[in-house]
C-alpha positions in Angstrom: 10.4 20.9 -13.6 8.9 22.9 -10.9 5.4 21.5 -9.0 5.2 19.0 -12.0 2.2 17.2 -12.2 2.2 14.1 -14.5 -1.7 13.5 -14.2 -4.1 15.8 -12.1 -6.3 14.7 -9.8 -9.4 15.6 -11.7 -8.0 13.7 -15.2 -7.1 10.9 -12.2 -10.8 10.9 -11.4 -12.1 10.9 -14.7 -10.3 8.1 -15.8 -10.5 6.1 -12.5 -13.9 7.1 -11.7 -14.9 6.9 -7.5 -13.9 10.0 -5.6 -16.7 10.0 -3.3 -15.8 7.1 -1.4 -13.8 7.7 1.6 -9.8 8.2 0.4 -7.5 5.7 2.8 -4.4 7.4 2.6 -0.6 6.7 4.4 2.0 9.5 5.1 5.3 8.1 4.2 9.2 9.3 4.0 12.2 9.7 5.8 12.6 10.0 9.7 11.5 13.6 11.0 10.1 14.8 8.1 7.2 16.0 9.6 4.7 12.6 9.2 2.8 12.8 12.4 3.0 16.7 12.3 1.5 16.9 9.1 -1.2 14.0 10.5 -2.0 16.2 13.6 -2.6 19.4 11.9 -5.2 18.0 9.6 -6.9 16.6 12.4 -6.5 19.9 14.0 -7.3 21.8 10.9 -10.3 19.8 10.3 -11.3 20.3 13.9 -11.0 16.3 14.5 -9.6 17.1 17.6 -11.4 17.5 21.1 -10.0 20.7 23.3 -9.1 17.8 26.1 -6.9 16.1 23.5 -4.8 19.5 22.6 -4.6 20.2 25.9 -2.6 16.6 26.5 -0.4 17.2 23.9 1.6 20.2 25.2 5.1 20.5 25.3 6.6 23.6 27.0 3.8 25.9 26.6 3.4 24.5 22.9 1.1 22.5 21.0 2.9 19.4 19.5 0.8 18.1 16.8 2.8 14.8 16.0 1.7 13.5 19.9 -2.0 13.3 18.1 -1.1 9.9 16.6 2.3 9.2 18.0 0.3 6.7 20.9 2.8 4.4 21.9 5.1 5.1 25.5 7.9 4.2 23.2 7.0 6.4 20.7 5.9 9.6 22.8 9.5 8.9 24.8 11.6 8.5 21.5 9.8 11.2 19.7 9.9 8.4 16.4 6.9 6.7 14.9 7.2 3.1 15.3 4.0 1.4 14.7 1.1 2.4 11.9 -1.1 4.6 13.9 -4.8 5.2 11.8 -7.1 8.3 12.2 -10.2 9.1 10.6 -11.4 12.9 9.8 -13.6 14.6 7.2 -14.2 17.2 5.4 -17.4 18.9 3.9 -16.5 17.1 0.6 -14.6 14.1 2.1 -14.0 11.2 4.8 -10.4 10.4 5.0 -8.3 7.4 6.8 -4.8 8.0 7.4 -1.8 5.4 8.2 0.7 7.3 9.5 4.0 5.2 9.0 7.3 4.9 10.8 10.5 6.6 8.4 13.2 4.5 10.4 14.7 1.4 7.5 13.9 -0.8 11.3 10.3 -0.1 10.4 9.9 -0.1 6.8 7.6 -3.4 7.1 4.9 -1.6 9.5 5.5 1.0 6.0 4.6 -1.7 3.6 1.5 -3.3 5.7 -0.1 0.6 5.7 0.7 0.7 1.8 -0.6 -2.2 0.6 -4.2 -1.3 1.5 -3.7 2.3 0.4 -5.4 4.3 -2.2 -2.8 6.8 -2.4 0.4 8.3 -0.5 1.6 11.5 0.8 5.5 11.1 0.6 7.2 13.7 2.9 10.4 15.4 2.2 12.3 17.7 4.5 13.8 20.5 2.6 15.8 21.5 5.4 17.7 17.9 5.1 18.3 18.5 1.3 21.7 20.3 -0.1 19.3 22.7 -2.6 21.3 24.9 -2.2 24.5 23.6 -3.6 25.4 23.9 -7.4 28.7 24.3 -8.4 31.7 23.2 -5.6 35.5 23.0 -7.1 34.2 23.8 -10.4 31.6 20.6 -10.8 28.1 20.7 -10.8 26.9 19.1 -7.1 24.0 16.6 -8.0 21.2 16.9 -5.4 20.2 13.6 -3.9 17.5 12.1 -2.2 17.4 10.9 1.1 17.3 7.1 0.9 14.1 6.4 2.8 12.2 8.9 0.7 13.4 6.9 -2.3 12.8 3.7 -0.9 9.1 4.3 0.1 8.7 6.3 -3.1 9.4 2.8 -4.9 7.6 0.2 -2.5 4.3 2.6 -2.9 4.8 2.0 -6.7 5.6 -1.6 -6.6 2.3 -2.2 -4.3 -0.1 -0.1 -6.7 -1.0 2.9 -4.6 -3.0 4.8 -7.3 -1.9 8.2 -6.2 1.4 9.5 -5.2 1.9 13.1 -4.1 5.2 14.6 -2.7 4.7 17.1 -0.2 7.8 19.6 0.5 8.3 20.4 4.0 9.3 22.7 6.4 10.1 25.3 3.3 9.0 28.1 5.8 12.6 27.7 7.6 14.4 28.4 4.7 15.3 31.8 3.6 14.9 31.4 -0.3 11.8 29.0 -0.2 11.1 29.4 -3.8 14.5 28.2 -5.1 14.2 25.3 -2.5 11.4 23.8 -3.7 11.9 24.7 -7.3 15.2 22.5 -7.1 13.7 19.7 -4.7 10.5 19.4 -6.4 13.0 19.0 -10.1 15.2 16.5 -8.0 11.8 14.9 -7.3 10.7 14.8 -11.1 13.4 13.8 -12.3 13.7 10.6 -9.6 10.3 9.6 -10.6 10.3 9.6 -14.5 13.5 7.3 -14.0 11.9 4.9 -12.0 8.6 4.9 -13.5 6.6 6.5 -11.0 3.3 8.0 -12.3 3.0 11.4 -9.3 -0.7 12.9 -8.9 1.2 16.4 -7.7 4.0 18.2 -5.7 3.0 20.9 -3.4 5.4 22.9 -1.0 3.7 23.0 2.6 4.7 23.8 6.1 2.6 21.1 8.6 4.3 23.5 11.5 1.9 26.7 10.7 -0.5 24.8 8.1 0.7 26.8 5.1 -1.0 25.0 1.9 -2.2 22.4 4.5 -5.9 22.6 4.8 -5.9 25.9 3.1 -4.0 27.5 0.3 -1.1 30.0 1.2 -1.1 33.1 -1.4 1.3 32.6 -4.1 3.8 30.8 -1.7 7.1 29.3 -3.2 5.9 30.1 -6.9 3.0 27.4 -6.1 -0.2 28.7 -7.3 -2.1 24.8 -7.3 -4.4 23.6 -4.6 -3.9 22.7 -1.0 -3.1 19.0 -0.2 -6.5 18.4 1.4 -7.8 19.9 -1.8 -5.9 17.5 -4.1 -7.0 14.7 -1.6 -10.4 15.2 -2.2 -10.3 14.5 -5.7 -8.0 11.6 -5.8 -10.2 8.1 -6.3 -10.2 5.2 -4.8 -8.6 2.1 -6.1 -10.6 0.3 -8.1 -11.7 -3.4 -7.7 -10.5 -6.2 -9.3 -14.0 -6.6 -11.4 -12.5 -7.4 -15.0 -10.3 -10.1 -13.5 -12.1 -13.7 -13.6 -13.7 -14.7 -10.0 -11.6 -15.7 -7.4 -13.0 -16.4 -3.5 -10.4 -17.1 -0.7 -12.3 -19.4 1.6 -12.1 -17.7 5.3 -14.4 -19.3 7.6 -16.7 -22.5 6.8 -20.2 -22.4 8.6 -22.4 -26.1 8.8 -25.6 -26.2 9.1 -26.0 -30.1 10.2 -29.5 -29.7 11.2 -30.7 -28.5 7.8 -33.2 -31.1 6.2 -32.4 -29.5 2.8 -30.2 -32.3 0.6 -30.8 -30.1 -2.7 -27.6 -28.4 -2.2 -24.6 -28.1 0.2 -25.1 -27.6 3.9 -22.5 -25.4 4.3 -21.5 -21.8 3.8 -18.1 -20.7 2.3 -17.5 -16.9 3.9 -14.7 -14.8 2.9 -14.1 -12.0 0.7 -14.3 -12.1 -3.2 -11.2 -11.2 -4.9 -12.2 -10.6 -8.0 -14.3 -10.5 -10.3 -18.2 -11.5 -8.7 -20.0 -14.3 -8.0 -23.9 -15.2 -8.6 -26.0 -18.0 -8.3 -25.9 -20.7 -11.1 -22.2 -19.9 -11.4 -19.4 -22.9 -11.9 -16.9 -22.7 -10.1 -13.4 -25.0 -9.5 -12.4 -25.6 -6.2 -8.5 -25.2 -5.6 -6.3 -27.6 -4.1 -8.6 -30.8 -5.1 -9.9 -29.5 -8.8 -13.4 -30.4 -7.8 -16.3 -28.7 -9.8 -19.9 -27.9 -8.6 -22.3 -25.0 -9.2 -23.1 -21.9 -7.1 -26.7 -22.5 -5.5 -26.6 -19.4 -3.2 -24.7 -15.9 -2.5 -25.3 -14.4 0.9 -24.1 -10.6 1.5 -22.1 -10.1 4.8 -26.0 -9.2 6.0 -26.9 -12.4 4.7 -28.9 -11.3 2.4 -29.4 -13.1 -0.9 -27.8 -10.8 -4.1 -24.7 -11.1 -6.4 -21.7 -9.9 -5.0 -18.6 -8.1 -6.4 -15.0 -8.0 -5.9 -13.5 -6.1 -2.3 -16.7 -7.5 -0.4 -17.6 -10.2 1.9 -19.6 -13.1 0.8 -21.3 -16.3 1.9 -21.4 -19.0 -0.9 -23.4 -22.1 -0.6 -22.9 -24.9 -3.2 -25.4 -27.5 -4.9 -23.2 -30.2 -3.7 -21.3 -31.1 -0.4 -17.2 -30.9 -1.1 -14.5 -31.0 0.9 -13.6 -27.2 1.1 -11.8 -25.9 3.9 -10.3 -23.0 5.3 -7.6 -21.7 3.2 -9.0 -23.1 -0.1 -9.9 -21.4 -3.2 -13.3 -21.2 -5.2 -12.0 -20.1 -8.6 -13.8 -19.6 -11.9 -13.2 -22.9 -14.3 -10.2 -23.0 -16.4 -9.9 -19.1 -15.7 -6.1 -20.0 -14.0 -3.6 -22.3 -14.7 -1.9 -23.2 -10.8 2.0 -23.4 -10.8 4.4 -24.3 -8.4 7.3 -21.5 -9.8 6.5 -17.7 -10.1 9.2 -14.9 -10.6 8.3 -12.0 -8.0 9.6 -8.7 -7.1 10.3 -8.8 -3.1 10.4 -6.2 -0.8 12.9 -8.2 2.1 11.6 -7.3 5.4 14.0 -9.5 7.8 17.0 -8.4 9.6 18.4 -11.7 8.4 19.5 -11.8 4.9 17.6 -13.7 2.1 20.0 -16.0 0.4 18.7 -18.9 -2.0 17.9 -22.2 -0.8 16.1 -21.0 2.4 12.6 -22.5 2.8 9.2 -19.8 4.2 5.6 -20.4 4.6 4.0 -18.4 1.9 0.5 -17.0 2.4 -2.2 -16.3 -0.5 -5.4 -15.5 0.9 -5.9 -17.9 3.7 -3.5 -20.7 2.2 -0.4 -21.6 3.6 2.2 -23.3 1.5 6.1 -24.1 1.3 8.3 -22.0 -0.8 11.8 -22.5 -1.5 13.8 -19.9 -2.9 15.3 -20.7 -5.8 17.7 -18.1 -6.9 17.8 -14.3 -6.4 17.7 -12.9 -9.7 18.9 -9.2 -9.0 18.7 -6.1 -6.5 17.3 -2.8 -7.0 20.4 -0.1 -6.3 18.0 2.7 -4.8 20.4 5.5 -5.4 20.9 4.9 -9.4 17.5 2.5 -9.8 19.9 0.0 -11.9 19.4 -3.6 -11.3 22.3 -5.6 -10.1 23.4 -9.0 -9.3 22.9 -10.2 -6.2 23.3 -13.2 -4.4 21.5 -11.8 -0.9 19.1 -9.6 0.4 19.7 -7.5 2.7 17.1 -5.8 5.4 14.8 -3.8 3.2 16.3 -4.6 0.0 14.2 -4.4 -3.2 14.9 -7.5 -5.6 13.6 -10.0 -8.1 13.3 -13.7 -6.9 12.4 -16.9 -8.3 10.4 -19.5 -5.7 9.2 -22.7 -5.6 6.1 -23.8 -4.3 5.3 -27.0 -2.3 2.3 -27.2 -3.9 0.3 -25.2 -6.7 -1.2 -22.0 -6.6 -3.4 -19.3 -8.6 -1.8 -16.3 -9.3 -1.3 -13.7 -11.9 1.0 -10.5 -11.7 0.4 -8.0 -9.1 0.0 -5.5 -12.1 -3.3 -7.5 -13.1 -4.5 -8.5 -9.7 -3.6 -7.2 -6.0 -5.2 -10.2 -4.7 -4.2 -13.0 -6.6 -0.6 -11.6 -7.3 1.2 -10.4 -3.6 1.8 -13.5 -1.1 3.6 -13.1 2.2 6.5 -14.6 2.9 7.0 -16.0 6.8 10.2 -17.1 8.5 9.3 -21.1 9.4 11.1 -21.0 12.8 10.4 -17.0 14.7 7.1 -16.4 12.3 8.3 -13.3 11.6 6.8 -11.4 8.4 10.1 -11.7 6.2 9.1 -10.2 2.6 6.2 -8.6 0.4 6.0 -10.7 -2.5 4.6 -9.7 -5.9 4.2 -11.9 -8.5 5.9 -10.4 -11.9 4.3 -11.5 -15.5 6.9 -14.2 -16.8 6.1 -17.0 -14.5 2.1 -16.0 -13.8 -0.4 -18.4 -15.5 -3.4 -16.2 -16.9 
């Protein structure tokens, strides 16, 4: 298959709905595929860029695009991308965020912390890295492979829900028979994704260098005959909110209001961001850890205005009661979740020390922090054949199934279901380093 597209972006938008809404979108892939290239020449493209800045990113007489988000000494010295650098640009029909994010395996959790807010991602793969070329050595057929990293962020954009996945072929313009290249890579790229699952808005051959099929399409170039990236950007949606999910309100910040005279209802204000589903006056609602009930008596707006408010935005809730809710609890709608202390989870294991079972992290929902113990490791994904295997460790950016136990209860359903109530964060008890993604699978998540 040759520029395969599994679902276009217009059937993407019909069935998903919002493409008006600004599109936050990551560049991910291997190291020196072009990221921050491809970065800089949409903000050049899409004249983002101020003449003063251009002039400060010249190298030997020549413009070098990846120094437009590449902003750290480290980064500009090492020519790498280490950290998650954002920029913002627009088109006529669009506003866009990009994350650009680091390719090096070192990195890969500043490359999960972009994803995970994401609405869709532009992997990157270098053709000039790939052996397209090869078919037959000694008689046997020569199987084209992947480079690791455009596998392994191929997967973890999958496992963390980004709506929209497009490859993007690169550098194609420094190869002699472009048209063979990218029919072979963009197969090799089919073919990886329908084994693992992976649903891929589009494949479009590009050269961020000279901005061939960039910002603008480039004649009949490689066989491609499809829209330009920025054009198949503009017409991916947005992810949509957890609305159909019952309502669930991490408690962020508590405000008191001792001097109020009012004793018809609390004197407090619960602020934080609803998680799903929406909350409205008259509403019941179960505090988590202490199982208290009490009824919503007021919903402020992050203006403070009074209206009902939906999942993905900030809210201000005000109860007809005074209870003991603090930072870190949860407002949850009554008998809506079951709380457990096990859940089965897919990890992404960000640490350069192993995972091995037994080991006790803080995990993090919302605000909350609790105990976990690992249980058992249940199995590792290979990310060159996609089987699962036995494992009894994790290695530094391994992808695996885990089963942990919780100090104390928690809400959660799959990821699948909910972003919010099903990914926790998994942190090392003694550096407080960010050790793993988590992402709660369906046969230990209470609906």
């Amino acid at each position: 298959m040759s520029a395969s597209t599994f679902t276009t972006p217009a059937e993407a938008a019909a069935i998903h709905g919002d493409t008006g809404t600004a599109l936050r979108f990551i560049t991910c892939g291997s190291v020196d595929d072009g990221k921050s290239t491809l970065i800089g020449r949409l903000l050049v493209d899409s004249k983002t860029v101020l003449q003063d800045q251009l002039a400060g990113v010249q190298r030997g007489g020549e413009t070098d695009l990846a120094l437009l988000t590449d902003g750290l000494s480290a980064e500009r010295e090492q020519g790498i991308t280490i950290d998650v650098a954002y920029r913002y640009f627009s088109t006529a029909r669009r506003k866009f965020i990009i994350g650009d994010a680091p390719g090096h395996e070192q990195y890969t959790r500043n490359m999960v912390t972009a994803a995970s807010s994401a609405d869709a991602a532009v992997v990157l793969v270098d053709a000039t890295k790939l052996a397209w070329a090869a078919e037959v050595e000694d008689g046997e057929v020569v199987r084209r492979e992947l480079l690791p990293q455009t596998r392994r962020h191929t997967l973890l954009c999958h496992l963390l829900r980004v709506q929209s996945i497009v490859f993007a072929v690169n550098k194609l313009d420094a190869i002699a028979d472009a048209d063979l290249a990218f029919e072979r890579i963009s197969g090799a790229l089919a073919a990886f994704a329908e084994a693992a699952g992976v649903q891929v808005a589009a494949t479009v051959p590009i050269s961020a260098l000279k901005g061939w099929n960039v910002a603008s399409r480039h004649g009949n170039w490689c066989g491609y005959e499809g829209p330009s990236l920025i054009e198949l950007l503009e017409e991916l949606p947005v992810t949509q909110q957890d609305e159909a999910v019952p309502f669930a309100f991490p408690v962020q910040w508590v405000e008191k209001f001792s001097a109020s005279a009012d004793t018809s209802r609390g004197r407090r204000v619960f602020w934080g961001r609803v998680a799903s589903g929406h909350v409205e006056p008259g509403q019941r609602v179960t505090v988590l850890p202490s199982n208290q009930t009490a009824t919503v008596a007021q919903v402020l707006s992050h203006t403070r205005q009074p209206k009902t408010v939906h999942a993905g935005h900030s809210a201000g809730i005000v109860l007809d009661r005074e209870l003991d809710v603090s930072r870190g609890d949860w407002l949850l709608a009554p008998d809506a979740f079951e709380p457990t202390r096990e859940i089965t989870a897919t990890i992404a294991w960000l640490d350069d020390e192993p995972l091995v079972a037994g080991r006790v992290y803080w995990a993090l929902q919302g605000h909350r922090w609790v105990k976990a113990k690992v249980a058992r490791i249940v199995d590792r994904v290979n990310i060159t054949t996609l089987d699962s295997e036995p494992a009894d460790r994790l290695e530094a950016n391994a992808i695996g199934d885990v089963v942990l136990s919780l100090q104390q209860p928690l809400a959660v359903l799959p990821f699948k279901q909910s972003r919010a109530l099903g990914s926790l964060v998994l942190v090392d008890t003694a550096s407080h380093k960010t050790s793993a993604a988590v992402l709660v699978q369906p046969s230990h998540a209470s609906a």
